[in-house]
N, C-alpha and C positions, 0 to 999 in steps of 0.2 A: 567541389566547392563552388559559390558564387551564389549558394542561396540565403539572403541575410534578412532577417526582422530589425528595422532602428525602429529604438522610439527618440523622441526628442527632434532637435535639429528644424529640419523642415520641414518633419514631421508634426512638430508643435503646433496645435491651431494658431491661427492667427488672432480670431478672440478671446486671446487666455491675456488677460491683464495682471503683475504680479502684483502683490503687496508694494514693494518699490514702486512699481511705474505708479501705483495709484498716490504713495507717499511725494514720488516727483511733481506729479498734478496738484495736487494738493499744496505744494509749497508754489508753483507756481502763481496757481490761482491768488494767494495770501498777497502775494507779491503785487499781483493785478488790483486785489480790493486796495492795499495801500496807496496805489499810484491812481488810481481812481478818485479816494478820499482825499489825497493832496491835493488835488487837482481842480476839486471843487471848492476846498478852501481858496486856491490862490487865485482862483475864476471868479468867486465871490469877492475878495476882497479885491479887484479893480473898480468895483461899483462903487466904491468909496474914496477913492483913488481923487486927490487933488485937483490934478487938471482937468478930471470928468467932472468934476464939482464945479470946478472954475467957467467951463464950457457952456454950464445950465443957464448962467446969466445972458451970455450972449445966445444964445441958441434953446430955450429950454425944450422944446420939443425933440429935436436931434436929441438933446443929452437924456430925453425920460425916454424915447425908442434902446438906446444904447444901454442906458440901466436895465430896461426888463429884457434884453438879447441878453446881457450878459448874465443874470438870473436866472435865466432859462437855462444857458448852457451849465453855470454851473447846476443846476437842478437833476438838468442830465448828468451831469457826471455823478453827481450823489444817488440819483436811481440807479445807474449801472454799479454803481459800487455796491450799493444793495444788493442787485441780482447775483454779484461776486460774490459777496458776500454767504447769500442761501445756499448758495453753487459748493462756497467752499465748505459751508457746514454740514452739506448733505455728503460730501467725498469722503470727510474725516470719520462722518458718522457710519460710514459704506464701510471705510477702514476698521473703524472698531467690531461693527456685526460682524465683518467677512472671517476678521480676525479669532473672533470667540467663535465664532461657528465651526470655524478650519478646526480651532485646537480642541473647541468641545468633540467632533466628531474625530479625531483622532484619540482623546482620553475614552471615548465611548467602544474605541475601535480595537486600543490597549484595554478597556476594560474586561470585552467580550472574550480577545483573548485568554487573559488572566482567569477569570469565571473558570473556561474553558479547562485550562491547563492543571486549574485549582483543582475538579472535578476529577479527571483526567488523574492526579495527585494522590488524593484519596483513594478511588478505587486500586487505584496499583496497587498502591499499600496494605490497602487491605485485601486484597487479592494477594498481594506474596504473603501475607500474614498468615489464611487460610492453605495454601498450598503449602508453605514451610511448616505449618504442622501437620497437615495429611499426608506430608511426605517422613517426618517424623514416626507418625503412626504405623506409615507401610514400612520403615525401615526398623521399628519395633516389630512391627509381627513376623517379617521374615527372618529376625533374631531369635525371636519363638519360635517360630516354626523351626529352625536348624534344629535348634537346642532339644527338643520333643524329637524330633527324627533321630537326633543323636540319642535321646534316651531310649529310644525305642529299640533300634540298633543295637544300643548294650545290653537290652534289658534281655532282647534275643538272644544275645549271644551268653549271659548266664543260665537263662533256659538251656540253653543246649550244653553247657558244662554240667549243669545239675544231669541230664538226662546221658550222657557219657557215663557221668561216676555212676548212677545207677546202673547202665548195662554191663559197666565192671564188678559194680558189686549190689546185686541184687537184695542181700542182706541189708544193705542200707535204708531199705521200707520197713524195715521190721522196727527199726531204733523209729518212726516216727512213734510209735505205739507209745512210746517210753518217756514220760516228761524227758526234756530236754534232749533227747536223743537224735532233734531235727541240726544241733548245733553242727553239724560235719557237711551236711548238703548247704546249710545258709550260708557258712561261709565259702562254699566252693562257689556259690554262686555270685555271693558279693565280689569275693576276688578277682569272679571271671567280668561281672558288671565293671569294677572300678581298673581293671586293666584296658578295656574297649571304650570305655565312655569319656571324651575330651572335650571338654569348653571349648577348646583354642581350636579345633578342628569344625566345629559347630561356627564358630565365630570367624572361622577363614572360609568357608560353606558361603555363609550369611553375607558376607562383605565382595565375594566371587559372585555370588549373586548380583547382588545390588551393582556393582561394576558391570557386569554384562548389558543388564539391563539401562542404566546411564548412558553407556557406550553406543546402545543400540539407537536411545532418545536423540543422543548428539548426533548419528550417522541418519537420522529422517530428517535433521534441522537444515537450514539452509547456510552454505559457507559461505568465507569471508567475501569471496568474489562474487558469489552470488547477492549478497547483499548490498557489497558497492554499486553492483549494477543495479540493484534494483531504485537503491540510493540515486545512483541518475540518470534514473528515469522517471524521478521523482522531486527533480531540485525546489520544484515550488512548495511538495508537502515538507522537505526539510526546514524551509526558509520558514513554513509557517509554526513546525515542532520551535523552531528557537524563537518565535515569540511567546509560545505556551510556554519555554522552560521556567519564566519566572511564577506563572501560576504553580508549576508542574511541582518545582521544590515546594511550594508553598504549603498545597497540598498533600506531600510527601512527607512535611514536617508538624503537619496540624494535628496528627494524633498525640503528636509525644507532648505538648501541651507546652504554655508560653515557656516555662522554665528551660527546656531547652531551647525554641527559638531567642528568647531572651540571651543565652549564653552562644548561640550562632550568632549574635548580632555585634557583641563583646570582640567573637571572634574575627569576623571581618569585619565589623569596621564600620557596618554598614548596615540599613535597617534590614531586620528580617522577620517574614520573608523578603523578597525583594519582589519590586511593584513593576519592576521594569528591565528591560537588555540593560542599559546604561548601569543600575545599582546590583545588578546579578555580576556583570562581570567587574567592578570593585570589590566584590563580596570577594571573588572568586581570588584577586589579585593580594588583597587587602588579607584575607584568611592564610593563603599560601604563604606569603611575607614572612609569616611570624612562623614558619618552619624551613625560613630561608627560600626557597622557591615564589616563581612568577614574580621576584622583585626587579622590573626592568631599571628602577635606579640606582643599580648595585655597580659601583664603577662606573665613573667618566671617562667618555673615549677618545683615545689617543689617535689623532689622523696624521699621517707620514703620509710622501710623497711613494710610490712602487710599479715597479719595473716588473712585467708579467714575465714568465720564464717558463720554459718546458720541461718534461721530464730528463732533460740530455742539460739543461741551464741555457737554455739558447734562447733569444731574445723573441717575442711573440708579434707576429705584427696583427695591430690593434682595429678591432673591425670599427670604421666613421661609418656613422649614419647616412644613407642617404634618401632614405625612404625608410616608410613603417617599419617592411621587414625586414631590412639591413638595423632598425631602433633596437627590436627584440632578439634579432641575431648578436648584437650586441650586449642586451641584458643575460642571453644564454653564454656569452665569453666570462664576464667581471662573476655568472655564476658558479661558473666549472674552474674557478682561480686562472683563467685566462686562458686553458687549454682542454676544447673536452674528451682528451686522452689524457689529462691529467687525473693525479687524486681530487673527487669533486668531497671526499667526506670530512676532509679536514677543516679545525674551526675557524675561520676567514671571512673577514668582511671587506667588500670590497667596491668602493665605491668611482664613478668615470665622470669627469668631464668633459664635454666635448664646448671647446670654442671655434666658433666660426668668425671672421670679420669679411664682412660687408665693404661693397664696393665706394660706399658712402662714409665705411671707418665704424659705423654699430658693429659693437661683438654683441652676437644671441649664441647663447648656451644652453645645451642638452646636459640637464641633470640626471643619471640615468644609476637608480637607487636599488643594491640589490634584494633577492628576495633570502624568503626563509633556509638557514644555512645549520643549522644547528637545533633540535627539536626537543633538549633536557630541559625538564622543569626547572633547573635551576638554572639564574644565568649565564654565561658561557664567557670565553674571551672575545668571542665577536658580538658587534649590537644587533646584529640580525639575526635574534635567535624566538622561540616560541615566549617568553616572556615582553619580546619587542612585541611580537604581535598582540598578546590579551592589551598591552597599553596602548597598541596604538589603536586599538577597536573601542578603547575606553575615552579615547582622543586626550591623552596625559601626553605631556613632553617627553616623548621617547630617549632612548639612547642612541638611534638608528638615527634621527632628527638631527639629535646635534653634532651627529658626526658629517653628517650631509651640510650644515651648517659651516663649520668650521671647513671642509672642505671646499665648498664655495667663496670660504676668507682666504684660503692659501691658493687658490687659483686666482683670484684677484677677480672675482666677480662683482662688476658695479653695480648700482643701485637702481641706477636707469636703464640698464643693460637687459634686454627682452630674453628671458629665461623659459625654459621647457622641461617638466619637472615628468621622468616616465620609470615605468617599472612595472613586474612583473608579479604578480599576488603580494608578497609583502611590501616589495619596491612600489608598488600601486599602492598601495591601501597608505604608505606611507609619503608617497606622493601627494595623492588628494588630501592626507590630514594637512600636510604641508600648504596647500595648498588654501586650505580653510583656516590657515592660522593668522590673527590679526598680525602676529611681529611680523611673520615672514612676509606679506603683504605692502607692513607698513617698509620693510629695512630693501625689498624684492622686486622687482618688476615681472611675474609671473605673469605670463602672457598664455600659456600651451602647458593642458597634463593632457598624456596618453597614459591609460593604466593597460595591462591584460590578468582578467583570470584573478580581482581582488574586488574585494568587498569596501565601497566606499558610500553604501546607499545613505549612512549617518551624518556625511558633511555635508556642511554649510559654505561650500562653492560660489567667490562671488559670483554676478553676471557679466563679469568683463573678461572671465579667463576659457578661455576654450577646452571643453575639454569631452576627449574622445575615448571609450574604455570598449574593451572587448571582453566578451563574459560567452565560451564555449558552451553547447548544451552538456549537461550531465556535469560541469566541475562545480563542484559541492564551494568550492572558498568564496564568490562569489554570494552564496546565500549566506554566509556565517554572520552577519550582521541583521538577517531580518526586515531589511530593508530593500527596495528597489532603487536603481539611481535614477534623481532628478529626470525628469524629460522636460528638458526647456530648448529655449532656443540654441543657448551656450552650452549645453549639454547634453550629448549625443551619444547611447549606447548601443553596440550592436552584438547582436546575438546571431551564433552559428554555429552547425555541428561541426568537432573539430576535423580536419583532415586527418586520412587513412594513413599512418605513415606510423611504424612501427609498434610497440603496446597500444592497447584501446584507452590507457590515461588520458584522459583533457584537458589536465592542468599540468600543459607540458607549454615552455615558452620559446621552443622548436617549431610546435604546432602553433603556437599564436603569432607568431613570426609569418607563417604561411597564411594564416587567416590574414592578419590584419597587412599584407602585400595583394593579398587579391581584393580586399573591401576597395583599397587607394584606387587599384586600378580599374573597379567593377563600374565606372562611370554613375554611381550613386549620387545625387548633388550633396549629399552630407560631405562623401568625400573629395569632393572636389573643393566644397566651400574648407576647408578642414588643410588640405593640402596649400591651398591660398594662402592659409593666414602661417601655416609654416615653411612654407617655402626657402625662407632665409634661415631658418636653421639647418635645411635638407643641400642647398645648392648655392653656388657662389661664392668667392673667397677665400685666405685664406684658411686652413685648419688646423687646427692647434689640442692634443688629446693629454688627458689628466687624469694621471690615475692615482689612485690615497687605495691605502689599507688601516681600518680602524680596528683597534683593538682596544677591549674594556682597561 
């Protein structure tokens, strides 16, 4: 361990200006041309000003110097306001191009995709179209082929009945001479044909076949291991397959003509094909729905206060955060129902909070949200199940949300209260939506997301929340959205292989535990700036731990 790629952070050039900053300039600027243009009105109007009037009689040379000073300056302020003026219209107009430009080149970016995947689509299709009938074909003719070896077989072995009865009785050449006198050998040979010759024996021939040789295609194929591995060793061609899947269906469904895409669209809900990740996985939610499955709004969750317990009923003591990797040794406790000698398979959701109070009286709070616990398409009794996850990559109001929601009300979390929202692939990914959601925001004081090993490249992250994720080489959840996460200033992602320490999985929150304690301590300035600004949730104060179990 200790070798890590960030991008983001202090990584971020320093001449990367965003949309925002350039929206902040830009209001500023307006600000400046208005105090500019008063300024000139109210410069201007002392030139008319009473006493300066008054003054002309007694003095008129003073008062006509003092009139064109005072003309001048306001003149000047009306030219700078001007210049403010072009300044701010050139910024806005910067903001408009940059703007179209960004999203033309990313519709051009989804486009190429899409094309891609369309293509990609078709030929599949039509390639298993071709191969499911050539395989057709061969599994015809080696049905022939039994059937003819079966006849051939019987036909021999009534040859040789006929040739028996004849060296028994030799006389039986002589009745050929004799109309119908062949009737004794045809039937001994029919008898002997229709006793040897079996369809169903031809047809188990045929089907022994065809099994061998399947048997043998599946044993050259590569296994499931070998393909996870190959899978990641490949996480970026995955990341890139899931932006072709919308082309991919597209093209997979373009033969069967609108009528059935028309009745795919009835069915989920949503147009189809679908043009993009966002309306593929609606289809996907929205389709499932109506045969009960992927409907994560199936039951509101119920959050209670719960007491962790071991397999004896004996009282668990609760790991506090005090660092990264004590966060995710953490998130590995609320995931194994508090003990990982426990049953980890049962359906449980279970969610921690950790209150700290400051020496100053701030309580900052670790929200620490678990991961995926239950993998049935349909929803389960816990909110963190495989239909949490399609909604919350669809960024819909989960059920995992509002159980994190509510539990944040029955701990008594305030509004001004510096919060830290972390989790592990689902707990992350449901983190970051959290995160990017206007309520929570507006009702929240999120300061710090840590995710590990989830896919959040789709939010919209303000720039005020810090946030640090870790994303292992080789684990696949990280790509399932098709995006990269933000590299900005506020937003720091680091990438590493995971540590050697029991199966070769990497989306293990054991192993991201290990990662993200040696990132803290690797003297990286991401994580020092990063440990900085969490400090008060890690050290200091009293500690105060909150555990809820939610159920649908």
């Amino acid at each position: 361990m200790g070798d890590y790629t960030v991008d983001g952070g202090t990584n971020t050039s320093p001449l990367v200006a965003t949309f925002e900053d350039m929206r902040t300039l830009s209001g500023e600027l307006g600000r400046v041309q208005d105090y500019l243009a008063a300024e000139s009105i109210r410069t201007a109007a002392m030139a008319t000003s009473g006493d300066l009037l008054a003054s002309a009689i007694l003095s008129p040379i003073t008062a006509a110097d003092a009139e064109t000073k005072i003309l001048q300056a306001a003149a000047l302020y009306l030219s700078q306001a001007a210049r403010v003026t072009v300044l701010h219209l050139f910024v806005d107009g910067a903001i408009v191009t940059y703007e179209t430009a960004e999203s033309a080149l990313a519709v051009a970016a989804d486009g190429l995709y899409f094309v891609g995947g369309f293509v990609v689509g078709v030929v599949v299709v039509a390639g298993a179209t071709v191969a499911a009938g050539a395989a057709a074909l061969y599994a015809a003719g080696v049905e022939v082929g039994a059937q003819i070896s079966e006849v051939a077989d019987s036909t021999g072995a009534a040859i040789e009945a006929i040739g028996d009865q004849v060296q028994k009785n030799p006389w039986l050449l002589a009745t050929l001479l004799v109309p119908g006198g062949s009737s004794t050998l045809i039937a001994t040979g029919a008898a002997a044909f229709a006793s040897t010759y079996s369809p169903a024996d031809a047809a188990t021939a045929a089907n022994q076949r065809l099994a061998t040789e399947f048997a043998n295609l599946l044993a050259s194929a590569p296994d499931k291991t070998a393909l996870q591995a190959w899978a990641r060793e490949h996480t970026d061609l995955v990341q890139a397959l899931v932006k072709f899947a919308p082309g991919l269906l597209a093209g997979a469904t373009f033969g069967f003509g609108p009528l059935v895409n028309g009745g795919l669209s009835g069915l989920t809900g949503a147009p189809w094909p679908p043009l993009n990740f966002d309306q593929m996985v609606e289809g996907i939610i929205t389709g499932g729905g109506r045969f009960g499955i992927f409907d994560d709004a199936t039951g509101q969750p119920t959050v209670a206060p719960k007491t962790f317990l071991d397999a004896q009923g004996n009282k668990i003591g609760q790991v506090v955060p005090t660092d990264l990797n004590s966060l995710f040794t953490g998130a590995g406790q609320i995931d194994t129902n508090g003990d990982p000698d426990h049953d980890k398979t049962g359906d449980f959701s279970d969610i921690r909070l950790v209150e700290r109070v400051g020496l100053d009286g701030v309580h900052h709070w670790i929200v620490q949200i678990p991961s995926t616990q239950n993998w049935g398409l349909a929803p389960g009794t816990a909110a963190n199940d495989l239909p949490s996850d399609l909604a919350a990559e669809a960024q819909h109001q989960t059920a995992l949300m509002a159980a994190v929601k509510d539990a944040m009300v029955q701990a008594g979390v305030g509004s001004d209260d510096p919060v830290m929202l972390a989790g592990f692939s689902l707990g992350g990914i449901t983190a970051g939506l959290m995160g990017a959601d206007p309520w929570v925001n507006q009702h929240y004081n999120i300061t710090n997301i840590v995710t590990a090993g989830a896919s959040i490249g789709n939010f919209d992250i303000p720039s005020d929340v810090n946030v640090l994720s870790f994303e292992h080489t080789g684990d696949l959840v990280p790509a399932t959205d098709g995006s990269n996460n933000a590299a900005t200033t506020n937003q720091v992602t680091v990438h590493a292989d995971p540590p050697v320490m029991g199966d070769s999985e990497p989306h293990n929150a054991a192993k991201y535990a290990v990662t993200a304690g040696g990132f803290q301590n690797s003297g990286d300035p991401n994580a020092d700036n990063f440990t900085a600004s969490a400090q008060d949730f890690f050290s200091g104060g009293a500690v105060g731990v909150h555990d809820y179990a939610a159920t649908r």
